[in-house]
ROSE-4610 file (N, C-alpha, C; in Angstrom, 1 decimal, always signed):
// ROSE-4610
residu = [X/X/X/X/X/X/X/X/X/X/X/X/X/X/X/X/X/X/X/X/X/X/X/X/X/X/X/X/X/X/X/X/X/X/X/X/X/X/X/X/X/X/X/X/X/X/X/X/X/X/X/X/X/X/X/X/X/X/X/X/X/X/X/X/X/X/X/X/X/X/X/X/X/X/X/X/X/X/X/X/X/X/X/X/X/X/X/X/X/X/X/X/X/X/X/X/X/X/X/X/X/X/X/X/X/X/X/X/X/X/X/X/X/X/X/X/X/X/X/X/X/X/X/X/X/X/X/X/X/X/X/X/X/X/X/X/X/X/X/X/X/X/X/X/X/X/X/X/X/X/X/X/X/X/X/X/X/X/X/X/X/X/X/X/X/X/X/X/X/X/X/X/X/X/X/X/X/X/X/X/X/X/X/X/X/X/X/X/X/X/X/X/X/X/X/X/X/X/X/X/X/X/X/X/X/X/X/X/X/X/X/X/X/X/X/X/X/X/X/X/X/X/X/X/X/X/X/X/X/X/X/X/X/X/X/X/X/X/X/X/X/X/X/X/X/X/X/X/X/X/X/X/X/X/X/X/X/X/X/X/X/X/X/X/X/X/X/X/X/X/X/X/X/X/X/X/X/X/X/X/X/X/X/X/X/X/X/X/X/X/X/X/X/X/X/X/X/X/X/X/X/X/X/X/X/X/X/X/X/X/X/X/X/X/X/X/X/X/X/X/X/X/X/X/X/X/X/X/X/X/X/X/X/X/X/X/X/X/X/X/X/X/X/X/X/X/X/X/X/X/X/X/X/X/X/X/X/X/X/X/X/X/X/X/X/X/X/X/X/X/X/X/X/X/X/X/X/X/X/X/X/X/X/X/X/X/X/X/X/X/X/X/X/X/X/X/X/X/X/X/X/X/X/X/X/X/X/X/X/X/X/X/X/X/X/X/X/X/X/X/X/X/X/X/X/X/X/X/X/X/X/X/X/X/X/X/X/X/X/X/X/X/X/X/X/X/X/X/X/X/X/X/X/X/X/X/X/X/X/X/X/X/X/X/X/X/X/X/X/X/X/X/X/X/X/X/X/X/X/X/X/X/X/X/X/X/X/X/X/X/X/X/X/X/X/X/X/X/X/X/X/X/X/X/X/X/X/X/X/X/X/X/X/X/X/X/X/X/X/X/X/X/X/X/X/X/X/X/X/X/X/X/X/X/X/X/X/X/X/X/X/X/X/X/X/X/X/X/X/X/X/X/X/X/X/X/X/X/X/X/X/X/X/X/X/X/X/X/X/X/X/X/X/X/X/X/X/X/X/X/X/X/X/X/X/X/X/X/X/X/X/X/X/X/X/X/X/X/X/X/X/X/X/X/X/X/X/X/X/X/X/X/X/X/X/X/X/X/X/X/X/X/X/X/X/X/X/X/X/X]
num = [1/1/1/2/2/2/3/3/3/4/4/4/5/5/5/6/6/6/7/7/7/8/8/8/9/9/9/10/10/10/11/11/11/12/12/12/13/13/13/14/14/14/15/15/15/16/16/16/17/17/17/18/18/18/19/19/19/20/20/20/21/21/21/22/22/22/23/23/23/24/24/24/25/25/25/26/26/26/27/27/27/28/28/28/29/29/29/30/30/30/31/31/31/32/32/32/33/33/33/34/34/34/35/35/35/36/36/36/37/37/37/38/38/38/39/39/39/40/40/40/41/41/41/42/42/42/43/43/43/44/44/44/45/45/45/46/46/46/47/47/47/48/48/48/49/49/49/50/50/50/51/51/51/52/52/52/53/53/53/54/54/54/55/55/55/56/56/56/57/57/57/58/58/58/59/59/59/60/60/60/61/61/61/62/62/62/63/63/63/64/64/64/65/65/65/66/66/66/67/67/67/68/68/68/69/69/69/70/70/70/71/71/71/72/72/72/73/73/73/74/74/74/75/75/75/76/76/76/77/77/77/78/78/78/79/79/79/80/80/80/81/81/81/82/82/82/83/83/83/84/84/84/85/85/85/86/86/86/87/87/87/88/88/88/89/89/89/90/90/90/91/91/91/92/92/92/93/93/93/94/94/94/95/95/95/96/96/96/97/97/97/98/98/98/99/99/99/100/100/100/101/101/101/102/102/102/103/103/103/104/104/104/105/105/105/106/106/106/107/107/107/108/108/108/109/109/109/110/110/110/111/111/111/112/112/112/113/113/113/114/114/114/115/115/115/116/116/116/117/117/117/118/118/118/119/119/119/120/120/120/121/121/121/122/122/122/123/123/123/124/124/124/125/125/125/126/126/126/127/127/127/128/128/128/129/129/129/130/130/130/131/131/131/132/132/132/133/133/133/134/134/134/135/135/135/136/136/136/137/137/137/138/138/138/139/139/139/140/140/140/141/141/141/142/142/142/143/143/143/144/144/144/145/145/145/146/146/146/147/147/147/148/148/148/149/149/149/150/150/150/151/151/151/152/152/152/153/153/153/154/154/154/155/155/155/156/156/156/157/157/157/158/158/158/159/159/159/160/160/160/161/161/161/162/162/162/163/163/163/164/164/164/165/165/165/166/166/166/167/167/167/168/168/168/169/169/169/170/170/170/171/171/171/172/172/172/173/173/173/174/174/174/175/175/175/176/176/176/177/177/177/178/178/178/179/179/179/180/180/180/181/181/181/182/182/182/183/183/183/184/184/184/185/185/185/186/186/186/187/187/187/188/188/188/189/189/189/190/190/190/191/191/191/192/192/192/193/193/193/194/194/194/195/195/195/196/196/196/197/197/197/198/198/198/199/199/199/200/200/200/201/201/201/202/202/202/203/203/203/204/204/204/205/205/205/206/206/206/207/207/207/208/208/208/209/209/209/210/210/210]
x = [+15.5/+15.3/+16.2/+17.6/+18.2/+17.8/+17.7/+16.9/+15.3/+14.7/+13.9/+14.1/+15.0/+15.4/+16.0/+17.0/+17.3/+16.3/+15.3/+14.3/+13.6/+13.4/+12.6/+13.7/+14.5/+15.1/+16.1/+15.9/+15.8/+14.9/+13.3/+12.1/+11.9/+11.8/+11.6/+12.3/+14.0/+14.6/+13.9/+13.9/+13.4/+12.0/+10.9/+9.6/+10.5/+10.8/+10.7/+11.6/+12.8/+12.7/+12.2/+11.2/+10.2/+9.2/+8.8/+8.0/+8.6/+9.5/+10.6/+10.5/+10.7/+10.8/+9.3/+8.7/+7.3/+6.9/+7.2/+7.0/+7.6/+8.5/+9.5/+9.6/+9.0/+8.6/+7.1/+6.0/+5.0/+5.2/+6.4/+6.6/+7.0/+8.0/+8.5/+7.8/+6.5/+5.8/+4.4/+4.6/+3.3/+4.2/+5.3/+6.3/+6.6/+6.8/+8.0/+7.4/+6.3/+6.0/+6.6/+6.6/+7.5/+8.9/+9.1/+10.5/+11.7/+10.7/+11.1/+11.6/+11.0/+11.7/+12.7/+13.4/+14.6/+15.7/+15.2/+16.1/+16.2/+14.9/+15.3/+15.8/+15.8/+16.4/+17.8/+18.3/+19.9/+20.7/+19.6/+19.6/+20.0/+19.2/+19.4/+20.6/+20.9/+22.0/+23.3/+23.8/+24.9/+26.0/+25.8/+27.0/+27.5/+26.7/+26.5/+27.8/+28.7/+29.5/+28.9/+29.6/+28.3/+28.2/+29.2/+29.1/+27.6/+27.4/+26.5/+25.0/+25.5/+23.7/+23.6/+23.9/+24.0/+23.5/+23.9/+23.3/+21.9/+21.8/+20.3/+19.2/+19.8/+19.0/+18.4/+19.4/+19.3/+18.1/+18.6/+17.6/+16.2/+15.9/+14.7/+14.2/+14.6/+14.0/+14.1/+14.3/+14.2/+13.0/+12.9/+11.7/+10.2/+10.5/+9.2/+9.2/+10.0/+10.1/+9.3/+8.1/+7.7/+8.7/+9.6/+9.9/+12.0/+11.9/+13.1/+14.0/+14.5/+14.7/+13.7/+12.8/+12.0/+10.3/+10.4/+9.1/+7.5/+7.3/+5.6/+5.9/+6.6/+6.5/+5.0/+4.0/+3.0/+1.7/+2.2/+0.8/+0.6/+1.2/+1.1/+1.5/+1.3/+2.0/+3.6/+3.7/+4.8/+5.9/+5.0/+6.4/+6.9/+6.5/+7.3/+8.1/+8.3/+9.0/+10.8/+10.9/+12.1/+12.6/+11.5/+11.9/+12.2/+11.5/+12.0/+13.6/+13.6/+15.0/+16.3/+16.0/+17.0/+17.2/+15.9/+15.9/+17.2/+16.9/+17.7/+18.9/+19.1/+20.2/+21.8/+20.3/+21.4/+21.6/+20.3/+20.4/+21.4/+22.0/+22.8/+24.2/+24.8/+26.1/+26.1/+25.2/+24.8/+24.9/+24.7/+24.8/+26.1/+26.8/+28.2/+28.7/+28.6/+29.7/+30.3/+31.4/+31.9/+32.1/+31.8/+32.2/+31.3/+31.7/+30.7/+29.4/+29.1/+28.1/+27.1/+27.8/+27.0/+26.2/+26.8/+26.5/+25.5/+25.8/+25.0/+23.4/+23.6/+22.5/+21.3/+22.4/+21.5/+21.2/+21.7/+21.1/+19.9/+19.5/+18.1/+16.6/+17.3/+16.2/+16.3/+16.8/+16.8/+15.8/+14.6/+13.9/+13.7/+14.3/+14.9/+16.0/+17.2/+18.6/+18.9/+17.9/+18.4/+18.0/+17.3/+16.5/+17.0/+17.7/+18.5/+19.0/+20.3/+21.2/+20.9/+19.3/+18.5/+17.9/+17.0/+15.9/+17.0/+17.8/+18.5/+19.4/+19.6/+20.1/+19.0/+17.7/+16.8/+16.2/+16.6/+16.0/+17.4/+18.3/+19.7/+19.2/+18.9/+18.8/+17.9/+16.9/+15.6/+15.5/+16.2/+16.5/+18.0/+18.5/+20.3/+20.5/+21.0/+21.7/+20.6/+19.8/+18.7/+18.7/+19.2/+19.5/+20.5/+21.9/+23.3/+22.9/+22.3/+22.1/+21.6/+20.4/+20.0/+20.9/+21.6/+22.6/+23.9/+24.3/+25.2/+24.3/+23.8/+22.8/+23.0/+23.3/+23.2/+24.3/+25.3/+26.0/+25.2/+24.1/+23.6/+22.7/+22.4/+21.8/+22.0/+23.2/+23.5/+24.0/+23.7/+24.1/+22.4/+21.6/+19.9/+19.5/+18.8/+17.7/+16.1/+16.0/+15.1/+14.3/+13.3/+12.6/+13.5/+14.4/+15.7/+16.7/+17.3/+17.8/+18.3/+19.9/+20.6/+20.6/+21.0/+21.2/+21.9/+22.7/+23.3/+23.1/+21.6/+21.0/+20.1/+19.7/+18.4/+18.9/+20.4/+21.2/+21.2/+22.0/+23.1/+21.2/+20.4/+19.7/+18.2/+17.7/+16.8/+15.4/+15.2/+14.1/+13.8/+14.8/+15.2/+14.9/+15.5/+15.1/+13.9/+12.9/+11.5/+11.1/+11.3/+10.7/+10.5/+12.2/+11.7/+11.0/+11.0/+10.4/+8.7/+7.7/+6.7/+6.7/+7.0/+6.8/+6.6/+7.9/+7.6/+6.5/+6.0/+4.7/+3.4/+3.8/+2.4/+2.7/+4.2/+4.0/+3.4/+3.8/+3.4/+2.0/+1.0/-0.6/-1.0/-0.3/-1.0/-0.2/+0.0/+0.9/-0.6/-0.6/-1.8/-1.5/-0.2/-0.4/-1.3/-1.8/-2.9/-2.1/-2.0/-2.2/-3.1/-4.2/-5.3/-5.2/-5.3/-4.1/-3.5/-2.1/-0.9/-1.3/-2.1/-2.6/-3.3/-3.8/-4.9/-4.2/-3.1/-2.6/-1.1/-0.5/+0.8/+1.3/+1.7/+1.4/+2.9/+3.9/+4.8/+5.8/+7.0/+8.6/+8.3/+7.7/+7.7/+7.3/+6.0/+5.4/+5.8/+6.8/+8.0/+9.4/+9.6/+10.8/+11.0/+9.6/+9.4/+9.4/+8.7/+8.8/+10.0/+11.0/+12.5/+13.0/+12.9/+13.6/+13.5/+12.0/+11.3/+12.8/+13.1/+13.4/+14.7/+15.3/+16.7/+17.1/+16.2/+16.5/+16.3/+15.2/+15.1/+16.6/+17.0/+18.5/+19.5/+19.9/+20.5/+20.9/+19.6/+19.3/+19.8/+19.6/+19.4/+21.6/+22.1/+23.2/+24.4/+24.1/+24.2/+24.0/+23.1/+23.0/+24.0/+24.0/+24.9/+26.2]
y = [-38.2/-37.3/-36.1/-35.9/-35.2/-33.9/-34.7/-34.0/-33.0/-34.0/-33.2/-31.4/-32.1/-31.2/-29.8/-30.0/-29.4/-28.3/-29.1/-27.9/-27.3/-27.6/-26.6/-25.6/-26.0/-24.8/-23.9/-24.2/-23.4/-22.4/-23.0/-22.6/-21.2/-21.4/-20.2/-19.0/-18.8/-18.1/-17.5/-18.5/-17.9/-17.5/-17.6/-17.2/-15.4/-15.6/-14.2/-13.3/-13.6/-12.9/-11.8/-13.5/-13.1/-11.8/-12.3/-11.3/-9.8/-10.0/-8.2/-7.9/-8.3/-7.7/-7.4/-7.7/-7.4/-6.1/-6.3/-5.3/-3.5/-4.2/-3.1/-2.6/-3.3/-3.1/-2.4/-2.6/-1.9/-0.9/-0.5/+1.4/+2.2/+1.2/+2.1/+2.5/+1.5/+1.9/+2.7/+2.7/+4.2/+5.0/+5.2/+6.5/+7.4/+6.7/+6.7/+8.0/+8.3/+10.4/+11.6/+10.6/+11.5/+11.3/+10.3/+10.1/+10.7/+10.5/+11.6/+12.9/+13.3/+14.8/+15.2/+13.7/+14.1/+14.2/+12.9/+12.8/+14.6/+15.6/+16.6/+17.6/+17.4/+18.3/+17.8/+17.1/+16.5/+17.1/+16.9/+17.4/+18.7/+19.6/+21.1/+21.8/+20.8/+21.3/+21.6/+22.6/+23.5/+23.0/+22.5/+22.2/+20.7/+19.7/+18.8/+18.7/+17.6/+17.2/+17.3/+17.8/+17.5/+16.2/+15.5/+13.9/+13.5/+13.6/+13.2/+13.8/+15.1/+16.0/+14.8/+15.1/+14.1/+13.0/+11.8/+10.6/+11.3/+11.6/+12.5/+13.1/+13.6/+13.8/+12.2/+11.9/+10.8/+9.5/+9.8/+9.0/+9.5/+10.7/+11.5/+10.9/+10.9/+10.6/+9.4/+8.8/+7.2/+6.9/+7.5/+7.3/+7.7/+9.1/+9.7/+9.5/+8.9/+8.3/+7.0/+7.0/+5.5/+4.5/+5.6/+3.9/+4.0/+2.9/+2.5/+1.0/+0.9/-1.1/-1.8/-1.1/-2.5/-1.9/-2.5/-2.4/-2.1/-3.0/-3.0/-1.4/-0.7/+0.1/+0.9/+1.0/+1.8/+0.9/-0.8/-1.9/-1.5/-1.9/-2.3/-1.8/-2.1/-1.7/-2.6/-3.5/-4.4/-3.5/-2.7/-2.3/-0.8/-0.7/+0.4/+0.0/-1.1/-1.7/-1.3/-1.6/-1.1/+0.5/+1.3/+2.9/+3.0/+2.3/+2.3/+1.9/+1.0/+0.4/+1.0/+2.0/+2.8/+3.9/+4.4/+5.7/+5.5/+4.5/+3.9/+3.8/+3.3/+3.0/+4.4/+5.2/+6.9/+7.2/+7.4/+8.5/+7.2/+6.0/+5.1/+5.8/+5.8/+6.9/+8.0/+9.1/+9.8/+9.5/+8.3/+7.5/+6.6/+6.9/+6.1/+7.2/+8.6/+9.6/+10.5/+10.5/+10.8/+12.5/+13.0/+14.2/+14.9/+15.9/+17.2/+17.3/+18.2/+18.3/+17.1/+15.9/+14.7/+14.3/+14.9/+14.2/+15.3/+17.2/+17.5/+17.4/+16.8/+16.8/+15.8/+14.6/+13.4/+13.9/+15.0/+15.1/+16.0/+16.4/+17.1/+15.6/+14.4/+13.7/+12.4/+12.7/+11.5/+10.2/+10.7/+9.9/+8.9/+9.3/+8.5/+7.8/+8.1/+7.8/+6.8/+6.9/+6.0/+5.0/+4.6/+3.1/+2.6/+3.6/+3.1/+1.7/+1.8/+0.3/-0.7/-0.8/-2.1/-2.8/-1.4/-1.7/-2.2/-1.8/-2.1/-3.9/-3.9/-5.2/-6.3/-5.9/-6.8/-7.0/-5.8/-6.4/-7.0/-7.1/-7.8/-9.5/-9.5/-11.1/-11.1/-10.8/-11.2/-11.9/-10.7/-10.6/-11.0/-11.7/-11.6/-10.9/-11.9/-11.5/-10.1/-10.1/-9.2/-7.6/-7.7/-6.5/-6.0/-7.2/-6.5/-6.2/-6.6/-6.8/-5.2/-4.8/-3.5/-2.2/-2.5/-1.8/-1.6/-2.6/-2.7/-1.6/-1.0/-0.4/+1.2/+1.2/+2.5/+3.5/+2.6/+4.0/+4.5/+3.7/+4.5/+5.5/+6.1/+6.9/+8.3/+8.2/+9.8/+10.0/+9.2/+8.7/+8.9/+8.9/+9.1/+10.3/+10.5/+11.6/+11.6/+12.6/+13.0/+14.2/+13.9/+14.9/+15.6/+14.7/+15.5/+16.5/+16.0/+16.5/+15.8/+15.9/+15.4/+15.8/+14.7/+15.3/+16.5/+16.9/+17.9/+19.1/+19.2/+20.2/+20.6/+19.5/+20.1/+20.3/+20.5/+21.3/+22.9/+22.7/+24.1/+24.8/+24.5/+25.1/+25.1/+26.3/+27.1/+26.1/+26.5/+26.2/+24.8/+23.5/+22.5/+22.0/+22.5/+22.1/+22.0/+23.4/+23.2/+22.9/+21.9/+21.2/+20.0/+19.6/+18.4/+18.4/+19.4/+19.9/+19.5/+20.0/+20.3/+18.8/+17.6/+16.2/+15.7/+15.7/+15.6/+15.6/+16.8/+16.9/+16.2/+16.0/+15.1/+13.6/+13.3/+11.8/+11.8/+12.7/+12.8/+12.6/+13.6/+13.8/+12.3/+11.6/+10.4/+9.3/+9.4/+8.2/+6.9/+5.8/+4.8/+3.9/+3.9/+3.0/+3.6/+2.7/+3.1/+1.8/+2.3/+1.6/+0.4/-0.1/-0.8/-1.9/-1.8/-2.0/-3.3/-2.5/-3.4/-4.5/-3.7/-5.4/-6.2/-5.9/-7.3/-7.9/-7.4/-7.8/-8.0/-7.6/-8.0/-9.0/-10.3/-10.8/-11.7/-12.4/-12.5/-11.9/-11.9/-11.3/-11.7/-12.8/-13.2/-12.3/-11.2/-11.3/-9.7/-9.5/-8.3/-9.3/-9.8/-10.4/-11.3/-11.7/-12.4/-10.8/-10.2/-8.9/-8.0/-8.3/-7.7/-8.9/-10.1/-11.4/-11.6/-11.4/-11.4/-10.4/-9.2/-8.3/-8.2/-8.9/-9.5/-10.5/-11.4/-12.1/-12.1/-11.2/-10.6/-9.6/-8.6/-7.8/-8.8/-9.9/-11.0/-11.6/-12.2/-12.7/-11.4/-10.4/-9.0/-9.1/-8.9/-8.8/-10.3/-11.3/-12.4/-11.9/-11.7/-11.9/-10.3/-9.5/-8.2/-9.0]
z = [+21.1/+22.2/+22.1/+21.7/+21.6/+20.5/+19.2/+17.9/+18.9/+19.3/+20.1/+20.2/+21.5/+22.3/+21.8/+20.4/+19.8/+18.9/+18.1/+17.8/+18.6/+19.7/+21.0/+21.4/+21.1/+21.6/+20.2/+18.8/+17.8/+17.5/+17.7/+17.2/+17.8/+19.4/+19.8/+19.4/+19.1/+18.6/+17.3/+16.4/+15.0/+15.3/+16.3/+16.1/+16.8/+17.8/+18.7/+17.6/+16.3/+15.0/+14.8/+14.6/+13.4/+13.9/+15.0/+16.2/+16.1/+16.5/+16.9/+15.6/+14.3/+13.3/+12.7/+12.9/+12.6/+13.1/+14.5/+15.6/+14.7/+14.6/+14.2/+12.9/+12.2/+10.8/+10.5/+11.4/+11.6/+12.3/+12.7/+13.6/+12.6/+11.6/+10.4/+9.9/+9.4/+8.3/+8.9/+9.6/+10.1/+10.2/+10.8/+10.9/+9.6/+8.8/+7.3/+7.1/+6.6/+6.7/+7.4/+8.7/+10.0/+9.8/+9.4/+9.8/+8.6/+7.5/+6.7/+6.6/+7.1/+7.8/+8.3/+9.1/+9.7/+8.6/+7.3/+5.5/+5.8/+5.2/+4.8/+6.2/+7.0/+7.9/+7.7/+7.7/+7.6/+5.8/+4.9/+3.8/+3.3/+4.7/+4.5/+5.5/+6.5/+7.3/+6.6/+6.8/+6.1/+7.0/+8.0/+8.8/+8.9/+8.5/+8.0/+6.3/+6.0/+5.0/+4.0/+2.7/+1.3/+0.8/+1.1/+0.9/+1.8/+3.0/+3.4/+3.2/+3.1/+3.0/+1.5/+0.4/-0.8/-0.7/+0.2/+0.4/+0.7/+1.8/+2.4/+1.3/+0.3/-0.8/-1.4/-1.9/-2.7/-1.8/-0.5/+0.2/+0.4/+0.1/+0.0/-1.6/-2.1/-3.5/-3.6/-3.3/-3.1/-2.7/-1.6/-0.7/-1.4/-2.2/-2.9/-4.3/-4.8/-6.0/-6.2/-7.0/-7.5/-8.2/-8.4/-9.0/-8.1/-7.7/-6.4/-6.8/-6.4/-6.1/-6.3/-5.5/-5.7/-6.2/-7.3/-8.3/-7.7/-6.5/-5.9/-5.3/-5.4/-4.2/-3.9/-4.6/-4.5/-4.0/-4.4/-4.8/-3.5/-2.3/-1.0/+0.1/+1.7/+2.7/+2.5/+1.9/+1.6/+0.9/+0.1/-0.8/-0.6/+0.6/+1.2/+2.2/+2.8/+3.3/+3.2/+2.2/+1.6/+1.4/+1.5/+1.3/+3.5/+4.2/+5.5/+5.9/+5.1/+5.8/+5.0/+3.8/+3.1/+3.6/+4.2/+5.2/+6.3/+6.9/+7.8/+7.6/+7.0/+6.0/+6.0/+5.1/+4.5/+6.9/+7.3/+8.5/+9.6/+9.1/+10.3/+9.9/+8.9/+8.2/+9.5/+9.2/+10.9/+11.8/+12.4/+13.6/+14.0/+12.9/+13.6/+12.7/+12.9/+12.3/+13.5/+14.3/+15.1/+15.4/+14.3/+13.3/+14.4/+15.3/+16.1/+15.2/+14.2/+13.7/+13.7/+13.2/+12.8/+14.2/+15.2/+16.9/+17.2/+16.9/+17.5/+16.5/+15.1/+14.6/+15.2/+15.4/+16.4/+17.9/+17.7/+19.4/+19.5/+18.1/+18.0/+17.9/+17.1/+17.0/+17.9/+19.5/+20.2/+19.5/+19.4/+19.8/+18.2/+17.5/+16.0/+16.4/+17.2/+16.6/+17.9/+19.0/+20.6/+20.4/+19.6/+19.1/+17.6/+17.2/+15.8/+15.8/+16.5/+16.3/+16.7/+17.7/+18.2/+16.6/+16.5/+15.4/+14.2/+14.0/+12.5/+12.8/+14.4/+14.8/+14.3/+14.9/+14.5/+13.0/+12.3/+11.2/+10.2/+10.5/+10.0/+10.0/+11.0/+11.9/+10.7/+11.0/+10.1/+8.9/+8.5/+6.9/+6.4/+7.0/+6.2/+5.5/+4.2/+3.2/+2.1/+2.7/+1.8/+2.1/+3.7/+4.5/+3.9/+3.5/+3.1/+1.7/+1.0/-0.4/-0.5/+0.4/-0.1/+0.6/+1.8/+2.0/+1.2/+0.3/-0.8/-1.6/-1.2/-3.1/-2.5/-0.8/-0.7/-1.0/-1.8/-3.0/-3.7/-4.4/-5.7/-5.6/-3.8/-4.1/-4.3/-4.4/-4.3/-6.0/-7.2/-8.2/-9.0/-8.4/-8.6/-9.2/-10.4/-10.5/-10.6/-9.9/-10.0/-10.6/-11.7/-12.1/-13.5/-13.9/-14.5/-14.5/-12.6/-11.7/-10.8/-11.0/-10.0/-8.7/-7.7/-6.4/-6.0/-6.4/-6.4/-6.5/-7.3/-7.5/-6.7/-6.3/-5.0/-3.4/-3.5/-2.5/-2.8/-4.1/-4.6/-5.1/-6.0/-6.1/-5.2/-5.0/-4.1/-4.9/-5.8/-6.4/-6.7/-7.1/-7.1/-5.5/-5.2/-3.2/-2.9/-3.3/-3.1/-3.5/-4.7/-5.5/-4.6/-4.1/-3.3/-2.2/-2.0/-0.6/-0.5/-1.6/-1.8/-2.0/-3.4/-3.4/-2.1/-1.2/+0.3/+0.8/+1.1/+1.5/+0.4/-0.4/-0.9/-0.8/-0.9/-0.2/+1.1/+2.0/+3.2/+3.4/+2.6/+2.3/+1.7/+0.9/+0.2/+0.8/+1.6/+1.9/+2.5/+2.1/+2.1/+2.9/+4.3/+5.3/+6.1/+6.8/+8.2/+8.9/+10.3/+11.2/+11.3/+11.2/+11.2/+10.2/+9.1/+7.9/+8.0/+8.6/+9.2/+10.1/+11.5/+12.6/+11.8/+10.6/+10.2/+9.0/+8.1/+7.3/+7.3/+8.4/+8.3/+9.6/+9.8/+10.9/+10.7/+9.5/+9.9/+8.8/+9.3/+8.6/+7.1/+6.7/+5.1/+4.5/+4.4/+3.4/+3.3/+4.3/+3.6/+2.8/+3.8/+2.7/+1.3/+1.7/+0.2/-1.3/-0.6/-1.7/-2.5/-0.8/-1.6/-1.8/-1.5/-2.3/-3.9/-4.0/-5.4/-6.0/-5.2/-6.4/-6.3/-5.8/-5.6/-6.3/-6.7/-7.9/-9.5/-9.2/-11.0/-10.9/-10.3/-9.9/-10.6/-9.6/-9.8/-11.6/-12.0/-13.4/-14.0/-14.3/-15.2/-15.0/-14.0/-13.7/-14.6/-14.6/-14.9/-16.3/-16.9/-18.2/-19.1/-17.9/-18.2/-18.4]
C-alpha cells in the first residue's frame, strides 16, 4: 500500500516535466528565427562589454552553422533543439548581468527575457545533467570560426559582420520547423533528449580515448 501510494505521487511530477518541457521546447523551436535577432542585436550593441557582444557572436554562429555539438542538426526538428537552448544559454549571461547597459538592453526585449528564468528552470528539471553538460560548452563559443573567421572579426570588421548578418537571414528564409510539424511529431521530452544524450556520449568516449 505504501509503495502504492508512493508512485502516485512521483508519476504525476515526472509526467507534468515532461509536459512543461515539451510545451516549452515547441515555442523555442518555432521562435529560434525570431529570437535570433535579439543574438545579433546584443552582438552589435557598442554599449554592451566585448566579452559579452563575443559570446553573442559566437552564439550566432552556432546557431547558423551546420555543423555545432550536436551532429543531426539539419536531419530534424530534434536537432535544433540544441541551437535553442545555447541561444538561451549566451542571452541568460544578459539576464543575470547587473551591469546598466546589460538591464537597459533587456528592457528593449521584455517579452524574451520575463519568461527567461521559468523556461530555462523547466528545461534544467527535464534534462539534468545534459542541460549542465551543454552549458559547460558555453565557453567555446566565443573560441569558434566561422567561414575562416574568428569571432572577433565579425565585431571589429564591417564586412565580416554582414557577412553574418546576410547567413542570418537565410537561416531565417530556410529554417524547416513548422508549427504543425511539432503537434504531430513531438509529444514527449525523450526524443529531444535522446538526441543530445546520443551526442554526449560519443563527446564522452572521443574525450576518454584523448
Amino acid at each position: 500500500m505504501p509503495e502504492a501510494d508512493t508512485r502516485k505521487k512521483e508519476n504525476p511530477v515526472d509526467a507534468e516535466i515532461d509536459t512543461r518541457f515539451v510545451e516549452t521546447m515547441r515555442s523555442w523551436l518555432i521562435s529560434l528565427p525570431y529570437d535570433l535577432k535579439v543574438l545579433y542585436e546584443a552582438a552589435a550593441d557598442e554599449n554592451l562589454e566585448r566579452a559579452t557582444r563575443e559570446l553573442m557572436v559566437g552564439a550566432i554562429i552556432y546557431v547558423v552553422s551546420p555543423n555545432d555539438f550536436i551532429s543531426s542538426d539539419r536531419d530534424n526538428f530534434a536537432g535544433y533543439a540544441d541551437d535553442c537552448i545555447m541561444l538561451r544559454l549566451a542571452l541568460q549571461t544578459l539576464a543575470e548581468d547587473s551591469n546598466e547597459d546589460a538591464e537597459f538592453f533587456r528592457s528593449r526585449f521584455p517579452e524574451f527575457f520575463d519568461s527567461l528564468s521559468d523556461e530555462m528552470t523547466v528545461c534544467r528539471a527535464a534534462m539534468g545533467e545534459l542541460f549542465d553538460w551543454l552549458g559547460s560548452r558555453l565557453v567555446e563559443l566565443k573560441g569558434l570560426e566561422y567561414k575562416g573567421k574568428k569571432v572577433g572579426k565579425f565585431i571589429d570588421d564591417d564586412e565580416a559582420s554582414e557577412l553574418l548578418y546576410e547567413d542570418g537571414l537565410g537561416f531565417r528564409t530556410e529554417y524547416p520547423v513548422e508549427e504543425e510539424q511539432i503537434a504531430d511529431q513531438f509529444k514527449k521530452a525523450s526524443t529531444i533528449i535522446e538526441v543530445i544524450s546520443r551526442r554526449k556520449v560519443e563527446e564522452d568516449r572521443k574525450a576518454v580515448k584523448a
